[in-house]
N, C-alpha and C positions, 0 to 999 in steps of 0.2 A: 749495367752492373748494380745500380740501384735497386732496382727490382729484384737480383738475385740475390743478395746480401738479406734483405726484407725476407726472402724464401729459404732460408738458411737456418737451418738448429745445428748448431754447436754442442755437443758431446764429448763430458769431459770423463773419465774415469779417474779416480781419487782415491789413493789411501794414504792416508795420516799426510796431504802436503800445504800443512800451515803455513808455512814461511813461504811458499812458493805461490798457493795459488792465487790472494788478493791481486799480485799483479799480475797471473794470467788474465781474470776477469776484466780488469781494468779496461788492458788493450783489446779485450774484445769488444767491450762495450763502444769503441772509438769507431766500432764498424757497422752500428746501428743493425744487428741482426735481428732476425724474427722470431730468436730466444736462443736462450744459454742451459743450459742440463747438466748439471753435476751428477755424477753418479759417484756415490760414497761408497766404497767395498769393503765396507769394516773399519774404520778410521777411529782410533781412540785421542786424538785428538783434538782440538778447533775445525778440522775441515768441514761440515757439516752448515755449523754457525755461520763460521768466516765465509764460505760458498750463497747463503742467504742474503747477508749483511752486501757481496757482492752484486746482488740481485740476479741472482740463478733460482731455476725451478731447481730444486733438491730432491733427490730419491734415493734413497737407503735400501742398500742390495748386499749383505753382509754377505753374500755366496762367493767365495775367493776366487779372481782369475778375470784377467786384461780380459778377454772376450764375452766373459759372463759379465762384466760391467759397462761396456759396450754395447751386448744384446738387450738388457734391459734399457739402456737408455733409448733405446728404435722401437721400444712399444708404446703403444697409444701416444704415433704424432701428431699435432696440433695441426689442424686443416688450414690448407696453405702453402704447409713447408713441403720444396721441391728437392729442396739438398740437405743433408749432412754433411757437415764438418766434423773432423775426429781431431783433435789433438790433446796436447797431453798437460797435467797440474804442474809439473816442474821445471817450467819457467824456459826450459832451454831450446823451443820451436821458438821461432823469428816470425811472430805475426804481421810484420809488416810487412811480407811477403804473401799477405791475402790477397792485396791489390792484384797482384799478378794471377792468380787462384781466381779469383772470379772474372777475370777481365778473359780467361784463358773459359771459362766454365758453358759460356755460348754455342763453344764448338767442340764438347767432351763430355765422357759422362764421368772420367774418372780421373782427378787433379791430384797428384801426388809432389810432397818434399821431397828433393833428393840429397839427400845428406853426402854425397859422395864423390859430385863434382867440387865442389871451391875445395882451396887447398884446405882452411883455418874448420871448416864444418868437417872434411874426413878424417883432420886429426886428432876428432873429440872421440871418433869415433874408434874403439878399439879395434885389433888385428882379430879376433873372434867374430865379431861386427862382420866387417869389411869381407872377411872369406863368406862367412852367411849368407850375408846379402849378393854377394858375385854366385856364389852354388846357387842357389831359389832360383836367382834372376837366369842363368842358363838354364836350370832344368824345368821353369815353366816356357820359355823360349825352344826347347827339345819336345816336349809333350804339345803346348798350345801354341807358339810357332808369334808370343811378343815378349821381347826382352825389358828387361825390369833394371834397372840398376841399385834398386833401394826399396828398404821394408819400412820405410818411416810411418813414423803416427802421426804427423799433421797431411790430410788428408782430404776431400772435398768429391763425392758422390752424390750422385743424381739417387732421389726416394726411391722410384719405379724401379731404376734397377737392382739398387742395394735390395729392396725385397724380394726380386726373383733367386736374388743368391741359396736363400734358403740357408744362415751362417749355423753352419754346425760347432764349429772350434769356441772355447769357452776356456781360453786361456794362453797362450802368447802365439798361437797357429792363429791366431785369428787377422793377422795382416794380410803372411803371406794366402790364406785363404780364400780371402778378398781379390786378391789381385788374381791369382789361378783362375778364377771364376770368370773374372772380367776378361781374363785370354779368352779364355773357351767361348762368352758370346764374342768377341770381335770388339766389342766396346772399344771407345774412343777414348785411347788413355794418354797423358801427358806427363811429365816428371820434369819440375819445375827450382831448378839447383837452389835450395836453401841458406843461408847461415844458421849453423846449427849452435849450440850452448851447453857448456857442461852443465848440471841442472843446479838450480841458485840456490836452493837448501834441501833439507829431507833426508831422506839416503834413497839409493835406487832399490828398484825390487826386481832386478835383471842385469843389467850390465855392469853393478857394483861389485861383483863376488863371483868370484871364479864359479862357483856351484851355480846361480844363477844363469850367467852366461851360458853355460854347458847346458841345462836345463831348458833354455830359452829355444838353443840353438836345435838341440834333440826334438823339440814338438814342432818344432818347422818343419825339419825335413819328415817328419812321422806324417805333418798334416800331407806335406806333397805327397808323400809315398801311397795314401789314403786318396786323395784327390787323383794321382797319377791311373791306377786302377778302377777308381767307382765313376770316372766322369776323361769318358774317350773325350777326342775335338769332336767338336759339333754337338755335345751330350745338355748342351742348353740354349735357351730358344731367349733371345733378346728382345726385350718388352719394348714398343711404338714409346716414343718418347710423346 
């Protein structure tokens, strides 16, 4: 587990979460990883500073959109790192629930939160949420034939494979994307019941606002419907670990 933690870059996507993110970094720092990546997506305020002061490498990607600040944080990785970790600025992933994520990461390529088991984490989780993630998780289960329960962003991928994905989505498709992909090779995936958290300050940029939500939810099924057509089963070839 030691060794894996050490091969581990952590990728954060950020916009404007002052109040939130100091103590995201914190608790990661408590897991000795092999570095921390803020990706800033336009933040007019401290996050930038405060992310440094954290001691994160910092990159400024002012192009709008959860998976366009995500894509750029998987460029030019630091030699070494094995995994990517994804989670999120505001505060409300459960990172002491990595211990389980890496101790689980030996025998997977692909560690997932599940927001959806414990009673107290699905009922952060809105009715919009909840139907979302239950449609994806059938209809990539109907197309690639593995059931999903959950689109979470605290997340933990093996490098080799996340590059074969080839991620095209560059803004809230970019989970469910993720996870379609990893049906289609067969990859060895795990969903690991979280406690989840309403976020500790900020405002959201998705599941705050009914428009958001709706918006969120519409590029998901847009990316499946996209995915469901351009990539039968079997339409990708899983990299030698």
């Amino acid at each position: 587990m030691t060794e894996i933690r050490r091969q581990t870059l952590a990728i954060i996507p950020a916009l404007d979460e002052a109040e939130t993110l100091p103590a995201v970094l914190s608790a990661l720092r408590q897991w000795n990883l092999g570095g921390i990546r803020v990706v800033d997506n336009g933040s007019t305020d401290e996050t930038p500073a405060l992310a440094r002061n954290g001691g994160a490498e910092v990159i400024i990607h002012p192009t709008r959109g959860y998976g366009a600040a995500c894509w750029r944080g998987m460029q030019d990785i630091p030699p070494g790192i094995r995994w990517i970790l994804f989670c999120d600025a505001d505060g409300s992933d459960d990172l002491t629930a990595l211990d389980s994520f890496f101790a689980a990461a030996a025998g997977h390529d692909l560690i997932l939160g599940d927001r959806t088991t414990l009673p107290d984490s699905r009922a952060t989780l809105t009715w919009p949420q909840r139907f979302g993630n239950s449609l994806a998780g059938f209809l990539i289960f109907l197309r690639w034939g593995h059931r999903f329960r959950d689109l979470g962003p605290l997340r933990l991928i093996r490098h080799s494979i996340l590059e074969t994905f080839h991620m095209q989505d560059r803004g809230f498709g970019w989970t469910v994307e993720m996870q379609a992909k990893a049906a289609m090779l067969g990859c060895s995936c795990i969903e690991i019941p979280i406690h989840y958290h309403r976020r500790k300050g900020g405002k959201s940029k998705i599941a705050g606002t009914l428009t958001g939500t709706v918006k969120a939810g519409t590029i998901i099924l847009l990316t499946l419907a996209k995915l469901w057509v351009s990539h039968p089963p079997d339409s990708l070839r899983k990299p030698k670990k």
